[in-house]
N, C-alpha and C positions, 0 to 999 in steps of 0.2 A: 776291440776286434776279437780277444779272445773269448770274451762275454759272448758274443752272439754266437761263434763257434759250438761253445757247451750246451746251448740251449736250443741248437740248431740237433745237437747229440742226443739231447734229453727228447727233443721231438720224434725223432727217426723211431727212438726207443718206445718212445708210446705208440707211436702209430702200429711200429710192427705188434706190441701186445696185443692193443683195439682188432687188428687182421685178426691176428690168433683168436682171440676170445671170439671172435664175428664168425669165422668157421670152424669154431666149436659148436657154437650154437646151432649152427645148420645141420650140424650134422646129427646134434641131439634131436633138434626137430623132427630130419628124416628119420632115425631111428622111431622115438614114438610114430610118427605115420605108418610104418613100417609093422610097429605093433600093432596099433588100433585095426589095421584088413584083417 
């Protein structure tokens, strides 16, 4: 039980990174677009 707990913790944690990095990247995107006009 405690096993699935931690890696239930380890999941939350990655996913919130994946988000983060996911809307970096957009926003890097926009920027260049923003450049490129």
């Amino acid at each position: 039980m405690h096993m699935v707990e931690r890696i239930q913790q380890r999941y939350k944690l990655k996913k919130k990174e994946i988000s983060e990095y996911y809307t970096q990247g957009k926003m890097l995107l926009l920027g260049l677009d923003l450049l490129r006009q």
